[in-house]
N, C-alpha and C positions, 0 to 999 in steps of 0.2 A: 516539562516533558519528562516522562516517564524512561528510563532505561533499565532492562531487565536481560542479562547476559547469560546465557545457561551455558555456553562454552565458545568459542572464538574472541574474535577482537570486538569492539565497539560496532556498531551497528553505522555503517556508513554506506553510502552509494557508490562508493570508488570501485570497489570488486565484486557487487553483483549488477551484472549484465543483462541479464534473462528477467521480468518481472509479470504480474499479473497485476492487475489492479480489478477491484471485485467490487460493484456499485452500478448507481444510475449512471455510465458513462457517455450515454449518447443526450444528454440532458445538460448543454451547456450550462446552466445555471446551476448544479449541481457540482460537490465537491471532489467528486471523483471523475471530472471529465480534466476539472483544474489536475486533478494529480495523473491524472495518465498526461495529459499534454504537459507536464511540466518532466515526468521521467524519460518520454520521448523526447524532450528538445536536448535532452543530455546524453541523446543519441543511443539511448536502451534500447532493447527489446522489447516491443508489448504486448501481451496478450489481453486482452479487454474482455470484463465477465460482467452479462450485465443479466441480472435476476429480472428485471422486467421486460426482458427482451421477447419480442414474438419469437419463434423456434424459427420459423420460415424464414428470418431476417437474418438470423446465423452466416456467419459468411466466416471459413476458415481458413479463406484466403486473406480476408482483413485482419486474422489474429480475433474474431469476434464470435463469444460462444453466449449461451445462457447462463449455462451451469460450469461451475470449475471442472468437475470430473470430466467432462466434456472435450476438453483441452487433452489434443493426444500426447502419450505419452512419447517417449523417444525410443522407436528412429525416428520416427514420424514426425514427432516435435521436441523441441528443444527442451533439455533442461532448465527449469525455473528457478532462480536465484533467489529470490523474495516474492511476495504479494502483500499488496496494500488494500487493507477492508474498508471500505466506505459505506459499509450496507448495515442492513438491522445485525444484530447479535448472533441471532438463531441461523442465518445465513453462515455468517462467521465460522460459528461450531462447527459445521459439518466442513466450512472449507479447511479451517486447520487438521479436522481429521483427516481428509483427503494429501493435505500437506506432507502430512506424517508417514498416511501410504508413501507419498513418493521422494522422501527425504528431503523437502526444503525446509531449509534450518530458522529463515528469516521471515520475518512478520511486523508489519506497521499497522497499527490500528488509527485509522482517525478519530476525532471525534466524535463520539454518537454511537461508533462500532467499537469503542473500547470498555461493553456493556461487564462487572465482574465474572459472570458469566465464562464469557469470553477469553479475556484475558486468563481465570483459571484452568482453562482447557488448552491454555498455549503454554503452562506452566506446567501444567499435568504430562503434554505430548514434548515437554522439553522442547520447545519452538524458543527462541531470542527473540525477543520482539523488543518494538517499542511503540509507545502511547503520544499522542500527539499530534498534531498538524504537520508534516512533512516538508509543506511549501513555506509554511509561518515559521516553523522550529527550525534552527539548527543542529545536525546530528554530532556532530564533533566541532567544539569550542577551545580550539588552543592555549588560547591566554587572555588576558582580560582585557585585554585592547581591542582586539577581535570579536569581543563578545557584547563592548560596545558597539562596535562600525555593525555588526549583525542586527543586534537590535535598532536602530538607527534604519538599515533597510527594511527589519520586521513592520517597523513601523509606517515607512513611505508605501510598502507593500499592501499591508491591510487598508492606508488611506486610500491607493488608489484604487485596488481592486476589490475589495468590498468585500476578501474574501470570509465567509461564514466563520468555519473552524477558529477564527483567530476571536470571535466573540463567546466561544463555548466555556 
């Protein structure tokens, strides 16, 4: 896992609330349905962007758009804390840019979306981000005892759920 700090603390889940997640999200077999149902069970906020979505299916009562820019700004809607990309690169791009218009600092690339490309346009707009599986990785590793028992569940994780990212 990649860590890349452009100002704040470590890149953790603890103090961002508000997220996006940007992918195939209505496509249980895909990676970005595991990472929105896995920042929702941790009681976040979600906003779901899903690039292959019919427009008509849009529901901004669900928190469900196509396009990032899409997602109202505030009053309207809430501040976004992070967004996790799961989609091609080119996607990406334009969401960090949009990112940028609206000052979110935070940024996870999964695997696949963590195209150089990408990742240099999140360095360029001074975004934090990080590179890696989100559900597989651990973002913050205390001490090496911990980073045992992690790995230990990274492992029973990937055997039972099959999940992709962990084979990238």
């Amino acid at each position: 896992v990649e860590y890349h700090i452009m100002s704040g603390p470590i890149l953790s889940l603890q103090g961002l609330h508000t997220w996006a997640v940007v992918g195939d999200i209505l496509n249980p077999t895909k990676p970005a349905s595991s990472v929105a149902s896995s920042i929702e069970s941790q009681g976040k906020i979600l906003y779901r962007v899903s690039p292959t979505l019919d427009v008509k299916d849009a529901s901004p009562k669900k928190r469900l758009y196509k396009k990032f820019a899409d997602i109202p700004h505030p009053p309207e809607g809430l501040t976004i804390d992070a967004v996790n990309l799961c989609c091609n690169y080119r996607i990406g791009i334009v969401v960090l840019e949009e990112m940028k218009k609206r000052g979110i600092k935070y940024c996870f690339f999964q695997p696949g979306a963590d195209h150089e490309d990408a990742v240099s346009k999140a360095e360029e707009l001074g975004i934090a981000y990080q590179c890696g599986c989100m559900i597989v990785e651990s973002l913050v590793v205390p001490n090496e005892e911990e980073r045992v028992v992690l790995e230990e569940k990274k492992k029973g994780f990937v055997e039972e759920s099959g999940c992709a990212c962990a084979f990238m």
